[in-house]
Each structure stands twice: as C-alpha cells, then as structure tokens.
N, C-alpha and C positions, 0 to 999 in steps of 0.2 A: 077609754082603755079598750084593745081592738084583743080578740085571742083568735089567733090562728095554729089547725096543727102543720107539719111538715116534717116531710120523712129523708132520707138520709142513705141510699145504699152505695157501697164502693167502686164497684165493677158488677160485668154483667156477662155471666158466658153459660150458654145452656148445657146438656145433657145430651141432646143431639147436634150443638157444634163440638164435643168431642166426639162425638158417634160420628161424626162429617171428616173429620179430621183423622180417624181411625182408618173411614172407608178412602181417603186420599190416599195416605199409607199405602194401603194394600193395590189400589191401582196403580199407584207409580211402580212397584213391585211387579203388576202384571204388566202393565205397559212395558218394562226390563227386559221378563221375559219376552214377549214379542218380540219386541227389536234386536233382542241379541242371541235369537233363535240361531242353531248353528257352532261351527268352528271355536266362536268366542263367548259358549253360553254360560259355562263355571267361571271362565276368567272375569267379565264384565258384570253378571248378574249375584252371582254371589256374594262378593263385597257388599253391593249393595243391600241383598239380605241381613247380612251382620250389621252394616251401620244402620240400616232403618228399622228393625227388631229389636236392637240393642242386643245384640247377642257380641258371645265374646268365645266363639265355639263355633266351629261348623265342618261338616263329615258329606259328603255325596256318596253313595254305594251302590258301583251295579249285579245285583245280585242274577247268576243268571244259574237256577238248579242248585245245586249246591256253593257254587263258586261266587263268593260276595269280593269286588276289587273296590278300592279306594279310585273316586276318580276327580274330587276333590277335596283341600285340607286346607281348615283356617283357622290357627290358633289354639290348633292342638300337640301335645308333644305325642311322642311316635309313640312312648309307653299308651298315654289314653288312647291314641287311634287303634293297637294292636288290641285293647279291651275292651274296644268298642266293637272292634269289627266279630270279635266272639260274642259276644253277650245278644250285636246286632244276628247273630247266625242263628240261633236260639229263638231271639223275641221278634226275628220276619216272620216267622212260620202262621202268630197267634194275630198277626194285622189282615186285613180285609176291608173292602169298601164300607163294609160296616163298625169298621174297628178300625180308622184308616190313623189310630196314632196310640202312642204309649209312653210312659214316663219310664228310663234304668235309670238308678241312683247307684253312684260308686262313693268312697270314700267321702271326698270331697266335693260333688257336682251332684245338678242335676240333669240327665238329657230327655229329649224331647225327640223321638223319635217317629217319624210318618213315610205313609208307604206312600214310593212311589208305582202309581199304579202301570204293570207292565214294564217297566224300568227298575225299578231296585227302593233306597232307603234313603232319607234327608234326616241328618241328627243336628238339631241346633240345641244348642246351651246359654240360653240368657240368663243375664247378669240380675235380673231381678225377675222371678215366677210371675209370667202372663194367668191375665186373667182367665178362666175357661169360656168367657163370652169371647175373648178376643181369638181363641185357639179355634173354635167352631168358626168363626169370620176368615181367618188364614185360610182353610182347608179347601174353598175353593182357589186361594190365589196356590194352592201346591200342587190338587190336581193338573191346572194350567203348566207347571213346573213340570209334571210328568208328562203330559203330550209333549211339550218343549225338550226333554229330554230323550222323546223318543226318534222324534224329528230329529236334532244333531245328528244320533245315533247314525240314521239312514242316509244322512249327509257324506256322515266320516264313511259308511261303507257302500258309499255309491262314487268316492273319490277313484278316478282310473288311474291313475299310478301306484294305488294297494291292492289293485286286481291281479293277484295271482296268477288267475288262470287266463286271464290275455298274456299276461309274461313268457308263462310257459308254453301257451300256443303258437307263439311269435320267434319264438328262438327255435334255431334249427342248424345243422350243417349243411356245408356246399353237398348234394349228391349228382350223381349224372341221369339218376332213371329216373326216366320222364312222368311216368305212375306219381313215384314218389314227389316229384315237383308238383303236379297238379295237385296232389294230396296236402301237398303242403300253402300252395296257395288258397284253397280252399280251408285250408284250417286260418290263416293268415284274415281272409276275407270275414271270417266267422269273426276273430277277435276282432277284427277294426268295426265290425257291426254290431258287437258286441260292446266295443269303448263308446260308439258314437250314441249306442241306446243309453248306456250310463250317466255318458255325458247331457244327453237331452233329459233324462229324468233328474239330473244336478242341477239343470239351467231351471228345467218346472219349476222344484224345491226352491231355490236360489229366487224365482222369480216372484213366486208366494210371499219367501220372507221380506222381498222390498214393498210388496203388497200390506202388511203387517208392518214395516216402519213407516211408511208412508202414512197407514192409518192411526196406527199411533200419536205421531208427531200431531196429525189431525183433531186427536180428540183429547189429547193431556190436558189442555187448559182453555178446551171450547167455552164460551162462558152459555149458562143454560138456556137464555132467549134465542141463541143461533142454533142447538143443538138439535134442532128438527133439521136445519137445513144440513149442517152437518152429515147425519145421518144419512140423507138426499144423495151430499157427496161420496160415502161411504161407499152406499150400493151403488153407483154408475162405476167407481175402480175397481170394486169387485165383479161386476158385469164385462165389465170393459176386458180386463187382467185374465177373465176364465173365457171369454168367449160363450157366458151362458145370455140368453135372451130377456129373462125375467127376471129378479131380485126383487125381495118384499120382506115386509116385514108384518107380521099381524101381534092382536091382541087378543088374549082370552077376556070373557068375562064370564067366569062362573056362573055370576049370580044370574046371571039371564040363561047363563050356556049356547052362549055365540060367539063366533070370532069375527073382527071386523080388520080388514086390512091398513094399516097406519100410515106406512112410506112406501113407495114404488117408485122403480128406475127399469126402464122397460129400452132394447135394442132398437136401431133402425126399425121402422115399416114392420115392428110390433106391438100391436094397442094394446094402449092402456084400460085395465078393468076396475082401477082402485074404485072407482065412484058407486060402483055398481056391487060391489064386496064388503058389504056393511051390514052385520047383527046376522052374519050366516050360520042357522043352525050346527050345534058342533055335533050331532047326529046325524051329518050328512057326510061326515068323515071320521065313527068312533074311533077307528083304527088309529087314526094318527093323534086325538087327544088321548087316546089311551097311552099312546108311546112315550107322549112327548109330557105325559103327569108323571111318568117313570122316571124323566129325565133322559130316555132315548129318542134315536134319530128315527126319523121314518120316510123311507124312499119308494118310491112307485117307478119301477126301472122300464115299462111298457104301459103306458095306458090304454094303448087298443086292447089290451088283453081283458082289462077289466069286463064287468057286464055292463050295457049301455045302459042296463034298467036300472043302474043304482042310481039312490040318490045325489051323489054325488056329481053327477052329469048333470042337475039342475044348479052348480053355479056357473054362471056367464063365463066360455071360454074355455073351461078344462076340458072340453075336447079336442080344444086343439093342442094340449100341452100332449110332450110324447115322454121325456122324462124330469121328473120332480123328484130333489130329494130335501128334508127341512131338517131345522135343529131347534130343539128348544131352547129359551131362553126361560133358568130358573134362576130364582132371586129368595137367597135365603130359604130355600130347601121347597119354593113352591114353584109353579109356570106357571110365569108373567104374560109367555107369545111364545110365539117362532120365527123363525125369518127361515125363507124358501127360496129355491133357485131352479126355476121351468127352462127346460131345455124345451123350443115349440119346431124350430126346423128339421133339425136332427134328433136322434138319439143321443144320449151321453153319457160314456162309461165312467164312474167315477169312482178314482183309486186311492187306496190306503191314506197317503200322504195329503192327496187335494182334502180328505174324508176331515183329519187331522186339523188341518188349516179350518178348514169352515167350524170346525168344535172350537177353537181360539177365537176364531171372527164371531163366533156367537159369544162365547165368554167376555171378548173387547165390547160388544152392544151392552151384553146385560149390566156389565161394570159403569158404560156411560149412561144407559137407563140409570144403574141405581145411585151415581152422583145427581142425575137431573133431578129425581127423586126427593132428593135428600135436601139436596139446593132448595126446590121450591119447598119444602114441608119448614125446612129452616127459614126463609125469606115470608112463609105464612105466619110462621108462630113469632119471628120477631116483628111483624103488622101488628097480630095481634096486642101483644107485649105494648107496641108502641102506643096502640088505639088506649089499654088498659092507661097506660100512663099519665098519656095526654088528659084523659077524659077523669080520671080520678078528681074532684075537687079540693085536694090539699095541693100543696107546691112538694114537688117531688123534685132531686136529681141528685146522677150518679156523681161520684169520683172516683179518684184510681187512691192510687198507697202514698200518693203526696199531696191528697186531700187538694185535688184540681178536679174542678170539671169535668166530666167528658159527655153529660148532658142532662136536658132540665126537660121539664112537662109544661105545658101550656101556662097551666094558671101563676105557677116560678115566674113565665117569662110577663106575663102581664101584671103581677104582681111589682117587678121591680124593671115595668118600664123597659123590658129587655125586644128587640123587634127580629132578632134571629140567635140562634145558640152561637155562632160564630162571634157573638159577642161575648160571650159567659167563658164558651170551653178553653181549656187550657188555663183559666185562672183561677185562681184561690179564694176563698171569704174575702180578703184583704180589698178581694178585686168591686166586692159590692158594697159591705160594709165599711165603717170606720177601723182604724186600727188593730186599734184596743180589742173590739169584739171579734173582727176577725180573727186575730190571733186567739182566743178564747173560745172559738168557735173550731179551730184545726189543735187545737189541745185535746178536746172535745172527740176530733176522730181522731186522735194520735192514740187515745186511750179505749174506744173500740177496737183499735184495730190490734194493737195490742193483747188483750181481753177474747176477742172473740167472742162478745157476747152482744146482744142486744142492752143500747140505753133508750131509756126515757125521761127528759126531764124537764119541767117547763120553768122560763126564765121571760126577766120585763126586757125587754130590748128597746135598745133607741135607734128609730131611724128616721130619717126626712126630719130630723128636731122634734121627732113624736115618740113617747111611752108604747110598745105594744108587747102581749103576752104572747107567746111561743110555747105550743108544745113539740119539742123535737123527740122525733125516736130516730136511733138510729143504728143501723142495723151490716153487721159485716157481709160480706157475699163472699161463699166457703168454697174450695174447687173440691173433687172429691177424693182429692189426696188431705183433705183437711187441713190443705194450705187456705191463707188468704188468697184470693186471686187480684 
C-alpha cells in the first residue's frame, strides 16, 4: 500500500500581475497623450480615457481666472455639464498640487474631479468607485494630461491664420504718400516676420511631437531584455531632433549617495564619459539632488560662471559642458535618476515649450523604467513560484474552471512517467487516469470550485493495476474580486 500526498490549485495570477496590468493601463493612456499631443488631443485621447477607466462620464475645463469653458464632453447631458461647471467654479479654488483631486456628489453620480495643473479641470465619472490606490497611480498619468494640454494650447495659439494682429497689419488702402507707403511696408515686413517666427515655432512644436510619436511607437511594447537598447535608441533621436551634444541618463542611489551614469548617446567628435561616471559623489552636485528629490528641474545655463574650485569640476569633462539642463525621473512619489542634456559647443537657450517636451520625455522613461521594473520583479517572483513548485516533494498542479491542466511540478511529472508538460497540459484526469476515476476526480473539483473552499480527503486509488493511498487537498485560487479566477 503506497500513501502519497498531492495538492490541487486551479489557476495562478499574483497581486503584482494585476499591479502590471494596472500599470499597462496607465502607459497606454500616457503613451495617447504623447502621440496625440496637439489639434487632435480631446478628440483621440479622451475616448480613450472613458474606455480604459471605465468611465461613462467625462468634462475637460479651461479655467482661466474666473472664466471656466467646457472644452471637452462625453456622456454628459447639458443639465450635468451646466452643474458641473458651477459646483467645478466653487471646488477649483480648494485643489492644489497638494490636493491635486476631489470627489462632488449630485443626486445621482459621483464625480471625480483633478486639477489640471496651469490648464484648468478633468471630471471623470466611473461606472464603478476606483480604488484610492488606483487614484494615487492615475495622478501622474493626469499631470502628463496637463503639460499635454498646455502644449495644444500653444499650438492652437501659435496657428498664423488666428493672428489677428498680422491681419490687421496687413490690410491697408491704396494711398499715394510715399511716408505712408514706406510705413506701411514696414508694417507689412514686421507681420510677414512676424508669421514666419510663428510659423517656425509651430514647425519646433510640430517637430517635438513627431519626436514623442516616434518614441512612443518605440517603447509601447519593447519586450524588457531590449529595453536598454531601446533606451540607447531614445536618446540618439532626442539628440539628434534638438541638436543638443550629450543625452544621459543617471541613477541615484541613496543608500551609498552617488549617482552613476546608466545610458549615453553622445554627438559627432564628442566623447564619451559614461565609463568614467560611476558612484559620483551626489555632494558634488547638492544643488541638483536637492532639486531633483523635490521633483524639479535643475539647469546650469553658463558653466564658466561657476567657481572652478567647486567640486564639481572634479567629474571628468564638465568643464567642457557650457550648458546643462536635467529632469528628474520620480517613480511613485520618489527619484529614481535623471536624464541630462550638455550642450558642449555652444550655448543653449532653452524655451517654455522644448522645457515641457523634455518633462513628458522624462515621464515616457520613467513609465518604461517602471514597466521594466515591474516585468523583472514579476518574471522573479514567478522563478521563484516555479523553483517552490518544482522542488516541493509532493505532486503539485494547476488547472483552469474546466478542470484541465495548465501545469504540473516535477515530481507529478516523474511520478506518472510524464517527460514534458506538453504532454499533461490542456488535458483532463481522464487524460491520466482510468475512466471512472477520472471522472471522480473532476466531480471532486467541480465541488471546490463551486464551494470555494479548501478539501481534503484521502482515497485508495487504482493505478498501473496497483492499490495506492492518496491524500488530496485541494484548494481554489480566489482573484480579489472574490471571483474564482
């Protein structure tokens, strides 16, 4: 008489593959934003908010002083919007970076309202109360939403055919004095120089955002072993696209208090220093860990200005940089790094808009940091998982809800003579045992699963034309909606 135990679970899905799946969500959502930065940014990206939120409600408002305008609507009848946009006039006032959202309840709804920072108000209304872990997770794909809204903005008012005042500079009557002709060409000259600087700061912006789809498309579904190289490719288009020299990216680490440089993409006939920028005192730059633990930028717009005695002149090469501006990269409310851009030829003035784009281009890393993150901490703990399984000495393995396979532990497969799971998965008891027991054996998890409860119960089983004792337990696998999964 042989007694063996064996256990029994249905499916298998952890706690941080929906925490992976959450943070997918929210990057395709920023990855949206990016790419439809611009003209088409309520039209293409909002939809998307409602279907991937589950919302069944959605408000845009640009609040500017007192004047709040509706500048997108979905799913609301005009009664809610006109009560919204009161109640929203009221409850902007008490939002802040610190307060960046608030719950109004009317009658029948609840909303969900967040500043947009410098921009105005986002009210969504889902269909079923987010979690507050998930609402804290949102808030940075909304800030992202607020630079992206500010950008349009500058788009729509940098169009030359809503310039006013070239219009009216441009138009004039026939006259015969000659004063007034010069005068008037001269004003003429002014608007055409006037449209062409608009136009060229349209084409920058314009050129940005294909920068941003480009990198987008690049990194939605990088798989994580290339994502270094990825990366690599990142900063040479960003290099390339601004005409700046340097692009890099560093690490903090606290615990030593050094930053060591990670990626670099460096111009023509300018070298390379990564090798040599490793575990650099972050006391040789408080200024800029201090900025950049706040979550701000920190720029050095002259470095010959500096004093040649600080320490900072002892890393390899910053005397040649002339201007440097960086961004941090925070990751759930801490900094992870920064990535930097050294102008070493020239100077380089850097405006509002370019300013804007590099806060999204750090937000796009830190969002692919924190899938690569997440991937490997997932891809570890299911090794682990798997090591547990294998190495356990009873016969372990899963099924799904139709009581099949979907995998076995070592000693399962040596036990019944099995030389790969490709032979087990997808089949039933039926598929090992006889009949009879099979089918007595999927009774067995019909009524687990049913239940929802742990069995345990030991039985004589016939196999090989031999008596053996079995203890099964067997045990459902619950998701945390207290479904079976």
């Amino acid at each position: 008489m042989i007694f063996r135990k064996e256990f029994l679970l249905y499916s298998y899905i952890s706690c941080m593959e929906l925490n992976y799946k959450t943070e997918s969500l929210l990057l395709e959502l920023a990855i949206s934003i990016g790419v439809n930065t611009g003209s088409e940014m309520f039209t293409l990206t909002m939809p998307l908010f409602i279907e991937k939120l589950d919302c069944n409600g959605a408000l845009v408002l640009s609040c500017n002083g007192h004047e709040v305008k509706a500048l997108s609507v979905h799913g609301l009848e005009k009664a809610e919007q006109e009560w919204l946009i009161k109640k929203v006039s009221v409850s902007h006032a008490g939002l802040s970076l610190k307060e960046p959202f608030c719950i109004i309840s009317s009658d029948s709804s609840d909303f969900h309202v967040f500043i947009l920072a410098g921009f105005g108000i986002l009210v969504l209304r889902f269909r079923k109360s987010p979690d507050p872990v998930f609402i804290q997770k949102l808030l940075p794909v909304i800030n992202q939403l607020a630079k992206a809204c500010d950008i349009s903005r500058k788009l729509e008012s940098l169009n030359p055919g809503s310039d006013n005042s070239c219009q009216a500079d441009t138009q004039s009557t026939d006259k015969t004095d000659l004063t007034y002709e010069s005068n008037n060409n001269d004003s003429e000259s002014y608007a055409e120089n006037k449209t062409i600087k608009a136009e060229e700061k349209l084409n920058l912006l314009l050129t940005l955002q294909n920068l941003l789809t480009h990198l987008a498309t690049e990194f939605i579904n990088v798989p994580v072993e290339k994502s270094k190289e990825a990366i690599g490719r990142l900063l040479s288009v960003i290099g390339e696209g601004n005409e700046i020299d340097r692009v890099y990216v560093f690490e903090y680490d606290f615990t030593k208090n050094t930053m060591s440089n990670t990626h670099e993409w460096c111009a023509n006939e300018i070298s390379h220093e990564s090798s040599s920028l490793q575990q650099i005192p972050n006391e040789f730059l408080p200024a800029l860990v201090e900025a950049h633990k706040k979550g701000e930028m920190f720029t050095i717009q002259d470095v010959s200005q500096l004093n040649p005695n600080e320490d900072v002149f002892k890393i390899k090469g910053f005397g040649e940089i002339k201007t440097l501006i960086t961004m941090p990269l925070t990751l759930n409310g801490e900094c992870i790094g920064f990535v930097g851009f050294d102008s070493i030829r020239k100077m380089k003035q850097w405006n509002s808009d370019e300013i804007i784009f590099l806060q999204i281009l750090a937000d796009l890393l830190c969002n692919v940091e924190d899938r690569k993150r997440k991937a490997e901490a997932l891809q570890n703990r299911e090794a682990s998982l798997k090591a547990i399984f294998n190495n356990v000495p009873f016969q372990m393995w899963l099924k799904d809800v139709d009581s099949k396979y979907i995998a076995v532990n070592k000693p399962f497969m040596d036990y019944f003579s099995i030389t790969g799971e490709n032979e087990i998965v997808g089949k039933d008891a039926i598929g090992i045992w006889n009949t009879e027991v099979g089918r007595h054996f999927i009774e067995q998890d019909k009524q687990v699963m049913q239940s929802l409860e742990i069995s345990s119960v030991e039985e004589l089983v016939d196999f090989k034309h031999k008596s053996a004792w079995f203890e099964i337990f067997r045990a459902p696998i619950i998701g945390q909606n207290g479904q079976l999964l």
